[in-house]
C-alpha positions as CSV (number, residue, x, y, z in Angstrom):
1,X,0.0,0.0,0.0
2,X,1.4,3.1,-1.3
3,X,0.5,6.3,0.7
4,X,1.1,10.1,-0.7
5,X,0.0,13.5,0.1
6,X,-1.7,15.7,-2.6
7,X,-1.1,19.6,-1.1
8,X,-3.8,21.5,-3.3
9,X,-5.1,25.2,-3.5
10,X,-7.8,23.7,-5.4
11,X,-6.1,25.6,-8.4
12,X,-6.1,23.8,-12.0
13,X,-2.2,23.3,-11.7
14,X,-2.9,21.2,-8.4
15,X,-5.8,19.0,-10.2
16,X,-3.2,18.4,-12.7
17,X,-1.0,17.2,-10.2
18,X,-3.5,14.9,-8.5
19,X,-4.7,13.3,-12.3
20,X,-1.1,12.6,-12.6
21,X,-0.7,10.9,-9.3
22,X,-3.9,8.7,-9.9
23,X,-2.4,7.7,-13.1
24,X,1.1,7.5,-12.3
25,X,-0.2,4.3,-9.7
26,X,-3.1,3.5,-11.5
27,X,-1.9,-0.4,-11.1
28,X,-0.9,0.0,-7.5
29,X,-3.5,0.0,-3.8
30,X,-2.9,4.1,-2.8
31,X,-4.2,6.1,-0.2
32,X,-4.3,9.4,-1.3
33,X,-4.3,12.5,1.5
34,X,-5.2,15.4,-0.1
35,X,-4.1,18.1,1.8
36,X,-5.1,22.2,2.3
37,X,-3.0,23.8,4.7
38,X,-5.1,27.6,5.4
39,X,-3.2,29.0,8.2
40,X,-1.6,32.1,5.4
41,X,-5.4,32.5,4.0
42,X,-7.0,32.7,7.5
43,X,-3.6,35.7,8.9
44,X,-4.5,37.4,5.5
45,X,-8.2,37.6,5.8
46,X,-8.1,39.3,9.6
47,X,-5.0,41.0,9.7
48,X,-4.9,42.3,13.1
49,X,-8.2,40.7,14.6
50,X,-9.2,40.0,17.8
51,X,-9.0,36.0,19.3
52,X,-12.5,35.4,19.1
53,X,-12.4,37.2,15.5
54,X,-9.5,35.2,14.2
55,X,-11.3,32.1,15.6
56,X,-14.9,32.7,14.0
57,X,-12.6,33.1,10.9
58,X,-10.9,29.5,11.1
59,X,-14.0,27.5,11.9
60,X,-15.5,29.4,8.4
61,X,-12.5,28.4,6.1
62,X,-12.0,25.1,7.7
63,X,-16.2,24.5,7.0
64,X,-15.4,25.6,3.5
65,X,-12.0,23.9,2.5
66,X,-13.5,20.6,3.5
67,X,-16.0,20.7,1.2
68,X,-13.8,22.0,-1.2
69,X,-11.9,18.7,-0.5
70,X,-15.2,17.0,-1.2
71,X,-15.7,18.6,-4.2
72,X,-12.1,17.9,-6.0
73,X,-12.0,13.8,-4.6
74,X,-15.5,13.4,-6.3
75,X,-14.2,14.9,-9.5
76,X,-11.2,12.9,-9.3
77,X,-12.8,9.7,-8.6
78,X,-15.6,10.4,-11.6
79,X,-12.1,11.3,-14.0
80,X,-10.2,8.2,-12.5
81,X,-12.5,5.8,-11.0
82,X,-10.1,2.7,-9.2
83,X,-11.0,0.9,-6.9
84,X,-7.7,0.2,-5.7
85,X,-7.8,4.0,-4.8
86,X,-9.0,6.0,-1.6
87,X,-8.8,9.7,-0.7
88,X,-9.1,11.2,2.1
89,X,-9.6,15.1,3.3
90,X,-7.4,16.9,5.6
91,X,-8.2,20.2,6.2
92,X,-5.4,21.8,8.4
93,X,-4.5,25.3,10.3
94,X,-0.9,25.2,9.8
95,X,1.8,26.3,6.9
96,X,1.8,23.7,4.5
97,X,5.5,22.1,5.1
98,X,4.7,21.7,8.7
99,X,1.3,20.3,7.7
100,X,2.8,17.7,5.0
101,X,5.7,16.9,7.3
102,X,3.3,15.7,10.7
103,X,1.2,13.7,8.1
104,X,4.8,12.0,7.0
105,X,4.9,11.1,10.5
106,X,2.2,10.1,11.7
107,X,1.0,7.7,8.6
108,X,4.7,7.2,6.9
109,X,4.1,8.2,3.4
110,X,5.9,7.9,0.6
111,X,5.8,10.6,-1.5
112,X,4.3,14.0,-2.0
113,X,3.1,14.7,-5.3
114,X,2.5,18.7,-6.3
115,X,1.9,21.1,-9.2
116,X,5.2,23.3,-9.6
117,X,3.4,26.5,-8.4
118,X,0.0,27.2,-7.2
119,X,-2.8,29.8,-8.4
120,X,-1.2,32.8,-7.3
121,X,1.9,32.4,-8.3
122,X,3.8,34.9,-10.5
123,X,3.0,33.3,-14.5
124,X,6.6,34.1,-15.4
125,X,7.8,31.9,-12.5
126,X,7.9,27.8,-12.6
127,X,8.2,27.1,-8.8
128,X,6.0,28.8,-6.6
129,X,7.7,30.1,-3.1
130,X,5.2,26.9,-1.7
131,X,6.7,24.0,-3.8
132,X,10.4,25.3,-3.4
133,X,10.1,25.5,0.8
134,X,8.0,21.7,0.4
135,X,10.9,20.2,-2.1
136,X,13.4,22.0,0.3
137,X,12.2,21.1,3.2
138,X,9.7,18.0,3.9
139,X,11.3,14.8,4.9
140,X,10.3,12.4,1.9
141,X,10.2,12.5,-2.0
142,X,9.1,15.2,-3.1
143,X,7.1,14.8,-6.8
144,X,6.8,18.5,-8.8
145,X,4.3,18.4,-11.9
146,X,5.1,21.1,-14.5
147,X,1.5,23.1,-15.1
148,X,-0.3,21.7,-18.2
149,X,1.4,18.2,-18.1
150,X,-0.5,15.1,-19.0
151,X,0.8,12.4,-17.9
152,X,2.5,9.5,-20.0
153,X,4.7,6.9,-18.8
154,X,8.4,7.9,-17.1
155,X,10.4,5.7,-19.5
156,X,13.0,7.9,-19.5
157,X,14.6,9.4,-16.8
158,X,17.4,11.8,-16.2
159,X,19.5,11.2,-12.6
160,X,22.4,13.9,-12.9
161,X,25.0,13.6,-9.7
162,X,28.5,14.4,-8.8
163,X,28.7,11.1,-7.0
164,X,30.2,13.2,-4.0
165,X,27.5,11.8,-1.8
166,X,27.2,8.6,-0.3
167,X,23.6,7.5,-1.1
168,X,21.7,5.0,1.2
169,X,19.0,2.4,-0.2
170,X,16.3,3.6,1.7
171,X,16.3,7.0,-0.3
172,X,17.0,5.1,-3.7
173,X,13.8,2.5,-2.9
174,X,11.5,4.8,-4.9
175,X,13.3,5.4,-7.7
176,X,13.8,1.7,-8.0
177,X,10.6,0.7,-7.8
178,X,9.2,3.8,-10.5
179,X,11.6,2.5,-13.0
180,X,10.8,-0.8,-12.2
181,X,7.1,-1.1,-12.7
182,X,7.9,0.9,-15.7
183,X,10.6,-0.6,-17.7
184,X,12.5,3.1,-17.3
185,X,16.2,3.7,-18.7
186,X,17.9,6.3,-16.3
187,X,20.1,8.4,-17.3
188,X,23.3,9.2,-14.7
189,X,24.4,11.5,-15.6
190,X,27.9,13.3,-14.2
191,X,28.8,16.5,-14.7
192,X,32.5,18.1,-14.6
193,X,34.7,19.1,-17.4
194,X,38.1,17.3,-15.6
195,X,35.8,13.8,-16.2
196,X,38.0,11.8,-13.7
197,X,36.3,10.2,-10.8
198,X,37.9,9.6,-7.6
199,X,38.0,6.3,-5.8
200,X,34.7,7.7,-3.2
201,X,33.2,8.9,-6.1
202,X,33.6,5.5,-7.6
203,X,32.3,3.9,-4.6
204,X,29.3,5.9,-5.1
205,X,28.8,5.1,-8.3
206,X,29.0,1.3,-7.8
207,X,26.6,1.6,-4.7
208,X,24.0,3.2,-7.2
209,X,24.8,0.7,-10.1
210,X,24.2,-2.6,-7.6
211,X,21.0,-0.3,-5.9
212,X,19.0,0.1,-9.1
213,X,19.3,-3.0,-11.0
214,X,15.5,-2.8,-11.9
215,X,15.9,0.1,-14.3
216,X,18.4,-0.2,-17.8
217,X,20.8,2.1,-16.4
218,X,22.9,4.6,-18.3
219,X,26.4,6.5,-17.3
220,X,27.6,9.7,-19.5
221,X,29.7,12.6,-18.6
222,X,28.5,16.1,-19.8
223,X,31.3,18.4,-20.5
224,X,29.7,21.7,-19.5
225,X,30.7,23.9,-16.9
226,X,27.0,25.3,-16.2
227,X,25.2,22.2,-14.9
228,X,21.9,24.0,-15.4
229,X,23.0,24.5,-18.9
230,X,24.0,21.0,-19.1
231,X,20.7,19.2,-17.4
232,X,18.5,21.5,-19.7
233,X,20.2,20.5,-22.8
234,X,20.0,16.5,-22.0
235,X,16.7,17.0,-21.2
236,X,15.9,18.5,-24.4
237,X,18.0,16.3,-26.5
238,X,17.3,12.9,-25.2
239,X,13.1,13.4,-24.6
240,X,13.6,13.1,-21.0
241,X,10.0,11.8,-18.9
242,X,11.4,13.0,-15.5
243,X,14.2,14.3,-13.9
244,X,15.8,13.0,-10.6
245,X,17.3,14.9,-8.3
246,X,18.7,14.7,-4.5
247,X,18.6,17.0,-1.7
248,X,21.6,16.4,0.0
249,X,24.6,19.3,1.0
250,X,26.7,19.3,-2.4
251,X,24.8,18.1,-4.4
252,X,23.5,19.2,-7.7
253,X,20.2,20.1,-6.2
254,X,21.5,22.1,-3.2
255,X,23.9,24.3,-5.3
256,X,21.4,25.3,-7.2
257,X,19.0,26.5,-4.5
258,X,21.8,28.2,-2.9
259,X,22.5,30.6,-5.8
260,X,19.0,30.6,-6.7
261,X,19.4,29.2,-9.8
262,X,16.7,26.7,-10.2
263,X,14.1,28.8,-12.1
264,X,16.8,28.4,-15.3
265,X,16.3,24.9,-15.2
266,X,12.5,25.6,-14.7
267,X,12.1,27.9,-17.8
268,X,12.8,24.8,-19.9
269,X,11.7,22.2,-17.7
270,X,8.5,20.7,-19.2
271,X,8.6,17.5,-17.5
272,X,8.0,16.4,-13.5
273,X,10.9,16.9,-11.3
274,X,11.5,14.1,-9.1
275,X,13.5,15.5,-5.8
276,X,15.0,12.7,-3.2
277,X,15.7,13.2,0.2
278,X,18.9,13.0,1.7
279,X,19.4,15.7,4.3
280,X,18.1,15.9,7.9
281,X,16.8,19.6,8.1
């Protein structure tokens, strides 16, 4: 039994991302959470109101995001009827990474699956400030759907690393068993001009190599010094389904949010953006 979060605004981009989910483990027995976090929209409606003001306020947007929760599992389950499918509401005053992070906890899930920015995000933007702080942040796999994308099988998928890190199979187990149920080739993908790998970094390598042995596996060096240059390019030229990253300190993913680079990627990023957790926050 597979269990995964949902966050939605109850914004197109986040239906998307729930269709996607449903279809993505059509074949598999989920339990889908889908969660609104309203503790921003609640602040932002009162402003500086009193206790009993601010509390009238939550018991009327909690009474009306669960029946928007109603409202978007009945239209998913008339889109994507399966019976090997069930949803359930949650409705919670909180910010949303604390929100998604206590459900990781307290039922174990396995992923988080998201639409790369919500309704009120800038247009010219891919990630919203939301999905950046949740791929940042929340302690599991973090799943980011591009707006607009309908879903077709991840056949293909691009895993670029420096092989600095040591990974550990717990964090792998879901990329195994995506490109395993679907026959994927993933792409490694190093990236560093000076090409030679050290002994750790060979070690690493290995480790990933005996890890994911049920996916046709892949191993190329790109030669550009701009790894966002590089990962959009491979992308582009190789009709990449999804693209892998890890959250871990040095890694490609981490650099990237540090110099606030990732919306380069993003502009040219059409497909889902896979992000795996490797750092304790």
């Amino acid at each position: 039994m597979r269990k995964i979060v949902i966050p939605t605004d109850f914004s197109t981009n986040a239906m998307n991302a729930l269709s996607y989910a449903a279809q993505l483990f059509k074949y598999q027995k989920c339990d889908f959470y889908l969660l609104h976090a309203f503790a921003d929209e609640v602040y932002d409606l009162k402003g500086k109101a009193t206790r009993s003001e601010l509390d009238e306020t939550k018991e009327v947007v909690y009474q009306r995001t669960k029946k928007a929760l109603k409202a978007e599992i009945s239209k998913i389950r008339d889109d994507s009827p399966n019976p090997k499918h069930t949803y359930e509401p949650v409705a919670s005053f909180g910010t949303l990474t604390d929100e998604i992070n206590d459900l990781v906890n307290q039922f174990s899930l396995d992923l988080v699956i998201m639409g790369t920015r919500g309704e009120t995000n800038d247009r010219t933007i891919t990630f919203g400030s939301n999905t950046l702080q949740v791929l940042k942040y929340v302690q599991c796999p973090v799943l980011a759907i591009p707006e607009g994308y309908k879903f077709h099988a991840p056949r293909q998928l691009l895993f670029p690393s420096n092989y600095q890190v040591p990974y550990k199979r717990r964090e792998l187990k879901l990329l195994c068993e995506l490109s395993g149920s679907y026959r994927a080739k993933i792409h490694m993908l190093y990236i560093d001009p000076t090409e030679k790998l050290s002994l750790r970094q060979e070690d690493n390598l290995r480790f990933l190599k005996e890890n994911l042995i049920k996916a046709q596996l892949s191993c190329e060096t790109a030669q550009e010094k701009d790894k966002t240059i590089a990962i959009t390019k491979y992308i582009v030229h190789n009709d990449i389904d999804m693209l892998v990253m890890v959250n871990t300190r040095h890694s490609h993913f981490e650099d990237m949010i540090h110099k606030s680079t990732i919306d380069q990627i993003g502009l040219h990023l059409k497909v889902p953006l896979l992000v795996l957790q490797n750092l304790s926050r």
